[in-house]
C-alpha positions in Angstrom: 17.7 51.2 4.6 20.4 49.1 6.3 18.3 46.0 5.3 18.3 46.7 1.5 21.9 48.1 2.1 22.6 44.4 3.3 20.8 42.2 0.1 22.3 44.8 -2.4 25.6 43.3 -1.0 24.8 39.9 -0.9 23.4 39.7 -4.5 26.7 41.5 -5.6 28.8 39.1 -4.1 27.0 36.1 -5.4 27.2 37.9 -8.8 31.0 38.3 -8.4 30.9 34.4 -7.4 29.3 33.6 -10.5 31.2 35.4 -12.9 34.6 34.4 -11.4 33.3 31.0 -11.4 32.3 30.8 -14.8 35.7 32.8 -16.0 37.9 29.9 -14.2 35.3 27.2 -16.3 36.6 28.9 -19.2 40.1 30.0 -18.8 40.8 25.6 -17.4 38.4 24.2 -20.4 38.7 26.2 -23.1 41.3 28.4 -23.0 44.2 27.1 -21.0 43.5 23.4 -22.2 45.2 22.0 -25.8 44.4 19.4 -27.8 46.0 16.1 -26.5 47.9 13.9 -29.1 47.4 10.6 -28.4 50.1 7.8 -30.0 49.1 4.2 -30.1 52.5 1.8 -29.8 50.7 -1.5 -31.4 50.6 -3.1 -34.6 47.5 -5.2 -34.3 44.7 -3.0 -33.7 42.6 -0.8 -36.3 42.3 2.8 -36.8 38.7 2.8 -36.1 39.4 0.9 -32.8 42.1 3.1 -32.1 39.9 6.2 -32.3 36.8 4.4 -30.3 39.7 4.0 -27.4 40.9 7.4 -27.5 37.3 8.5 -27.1 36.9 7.1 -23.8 40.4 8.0 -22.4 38.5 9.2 -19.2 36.7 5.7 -18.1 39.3 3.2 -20.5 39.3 0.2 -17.6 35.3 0.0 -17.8 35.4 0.8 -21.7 38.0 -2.2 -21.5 35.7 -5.1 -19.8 34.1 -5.6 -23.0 36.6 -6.2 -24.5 38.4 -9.7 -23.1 40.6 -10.5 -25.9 43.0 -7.2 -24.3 45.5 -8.6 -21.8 46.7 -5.8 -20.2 47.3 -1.7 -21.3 49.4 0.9 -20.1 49.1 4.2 -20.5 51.9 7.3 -20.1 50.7 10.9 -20.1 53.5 13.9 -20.5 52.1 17.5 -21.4 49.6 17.6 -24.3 50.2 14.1 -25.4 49.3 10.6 -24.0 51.2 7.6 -25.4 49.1 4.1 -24.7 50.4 1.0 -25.1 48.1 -2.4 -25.7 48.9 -5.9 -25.7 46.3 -8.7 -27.0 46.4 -12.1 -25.9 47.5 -15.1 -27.9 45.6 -15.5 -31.1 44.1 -19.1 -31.5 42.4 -19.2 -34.7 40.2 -16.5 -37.3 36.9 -17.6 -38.3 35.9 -15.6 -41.7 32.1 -16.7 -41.6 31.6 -15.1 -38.4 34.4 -12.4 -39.1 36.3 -12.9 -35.7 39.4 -13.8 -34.1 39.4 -16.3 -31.0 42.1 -16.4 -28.6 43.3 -19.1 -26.5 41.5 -18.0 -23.8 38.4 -18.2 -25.7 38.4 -14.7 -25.5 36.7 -13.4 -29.1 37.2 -10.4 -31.3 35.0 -8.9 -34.2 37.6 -8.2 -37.4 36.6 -4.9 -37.3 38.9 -4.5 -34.1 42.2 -5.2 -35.7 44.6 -4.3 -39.1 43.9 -6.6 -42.1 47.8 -7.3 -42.0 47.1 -9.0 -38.2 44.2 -10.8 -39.1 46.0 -12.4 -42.1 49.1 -13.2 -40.2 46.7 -15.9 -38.4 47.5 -18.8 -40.6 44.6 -21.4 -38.7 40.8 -21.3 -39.8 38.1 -22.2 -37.6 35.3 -22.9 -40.0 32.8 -24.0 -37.3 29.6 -21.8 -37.6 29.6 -21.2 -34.3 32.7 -19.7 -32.6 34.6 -22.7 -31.3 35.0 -23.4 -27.6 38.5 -24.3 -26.7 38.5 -26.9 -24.2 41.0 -27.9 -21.6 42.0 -31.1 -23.3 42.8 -28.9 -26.5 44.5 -26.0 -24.3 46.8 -28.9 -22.6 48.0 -30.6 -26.4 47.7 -27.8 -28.0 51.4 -27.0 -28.7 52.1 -31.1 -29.1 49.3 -30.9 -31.5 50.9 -28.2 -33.8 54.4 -30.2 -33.4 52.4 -33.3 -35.1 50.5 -31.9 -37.7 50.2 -28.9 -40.0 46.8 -27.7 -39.3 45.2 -25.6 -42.0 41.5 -25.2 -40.4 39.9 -26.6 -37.4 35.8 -27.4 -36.8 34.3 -27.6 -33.8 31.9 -30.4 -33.7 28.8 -31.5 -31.7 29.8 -28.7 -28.6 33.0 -31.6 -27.6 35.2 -32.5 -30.1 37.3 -31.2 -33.4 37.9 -32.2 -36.5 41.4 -30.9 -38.1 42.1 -30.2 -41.3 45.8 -30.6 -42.4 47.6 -28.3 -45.0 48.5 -31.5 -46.8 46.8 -34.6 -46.2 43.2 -36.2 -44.8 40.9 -34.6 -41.9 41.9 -36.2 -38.5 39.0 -37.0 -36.4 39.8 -36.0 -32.5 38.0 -37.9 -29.5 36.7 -35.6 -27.0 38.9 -36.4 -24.7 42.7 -35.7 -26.0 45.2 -37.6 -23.5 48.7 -38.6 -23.6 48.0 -42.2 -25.1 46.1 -40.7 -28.1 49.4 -38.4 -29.2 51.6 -41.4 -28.3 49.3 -43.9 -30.9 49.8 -40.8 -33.4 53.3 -40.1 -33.3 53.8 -43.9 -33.5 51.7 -44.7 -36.4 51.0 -41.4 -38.7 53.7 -42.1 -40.7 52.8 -45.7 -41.3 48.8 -44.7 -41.9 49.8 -42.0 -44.4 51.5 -44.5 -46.7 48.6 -46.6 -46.4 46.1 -46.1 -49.8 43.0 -46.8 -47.6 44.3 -43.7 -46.3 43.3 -41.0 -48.1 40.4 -38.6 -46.7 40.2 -39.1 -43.2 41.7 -40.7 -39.7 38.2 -41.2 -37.5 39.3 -41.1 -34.0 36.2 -40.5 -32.2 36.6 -44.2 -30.8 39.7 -44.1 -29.7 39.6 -45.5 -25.8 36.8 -48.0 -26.9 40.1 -49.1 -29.1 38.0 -48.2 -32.4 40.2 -46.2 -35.1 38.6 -46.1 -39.1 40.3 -45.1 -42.1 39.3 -44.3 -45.9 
């Protein structure tokens, strides 16, 4: 008697355990809980993207590593809204046949990750068919580069060089190796070459520090 006295106890306490339990599960969850707004403070990345992020607001610094071209994030929670602020590193270029944006990192982002108005507002066009590789010799003259010239696309050639493009004007033919005597030859004798007739298409540098330069 005192035995079944004693399991008729312990089964009701375990069913008062349970159902407590499970009424905290659902008061906390489902009841208590409400709907968190969440406000993006960034002009550069899509709605789509947007909504992927705020889908993985649990785990965002793993859901973040695949995705390099994000520099850094910060996120501010108060009551049923969470306000999260992105910043993407420097754009380098857009390449429309593979439908991406490289940074200057060499970082890379599908076009389906930002606003058309962003991805338009990159005036350079990589038009290599394989996502160009931005190399230290590039990184370093990069800005000097942009000073000389006004670059319309860019191609990535043979995995070590580029060929530029210019808005207005021939395609300039880079060496692989871009130094400080290659932009001082071209700041000292662009101007003279472009009133040259012979001219006209291109400026092949490729030979440069064998003391080779062709022009047509």
């Amino acid at each position: 008697m005192i035995k079944r006295k004693y399991y008729y106890n312990f089964f009701s306490f375990i069913s008062f355990f349970l159902l407590f339990f499970f009424s905290f599960l659902v008061y906390k969850y489902f009841l208590k809980s409400e709907p968190s707004i969440v406000n993006f403070y960034n002009n550069e990345l899509s709605s789509e993207f947007e909504m992927d992020i705020a889908n993985n607001l649990e785990n965002l610094e793993r859901f973040f590593e695949n995705y390099t071209f994000i520099e850094k994030y910060l996120i501010n929670r108060k009551n049923s809204e969470i306000d999260i602020n992105i910043q993407i590193k420097e754009p380098f270029a857009k390449n429309q046949i593979n439908q991406e944006i490289i940074f200057t990192d060499n970082s890379i982002g599908s076009f389906s990750f930002f606003k058309e108005k962003y991805i338009n507002s990159i005036d350079l066009i990589d038009i290599s068919n394989n996502p160009i590789q931005i190399n230290n010799y590039l990184r370093k003259s990069l800005a000097e580069i942009n000073n000389l010239f006004e670059i319309s696309q860019i191609e990535y050639v043979d995995g070590r060089r580029y060929n530029l493009y210019l808005a207005k004007g021939p395609i300039i033919m880079l060496p692989k190796k871009i130094n400080e005597d290659l932009l001082i030859f071209i700041k000292q004798n662009y101007e003279i070459l472009k009133n040259n007739t012979n001219f006209q298409e291109y400026l092949d540098l490729r030979n440069f520090h064998e003391k080779t330069i062709r022009a047509k």
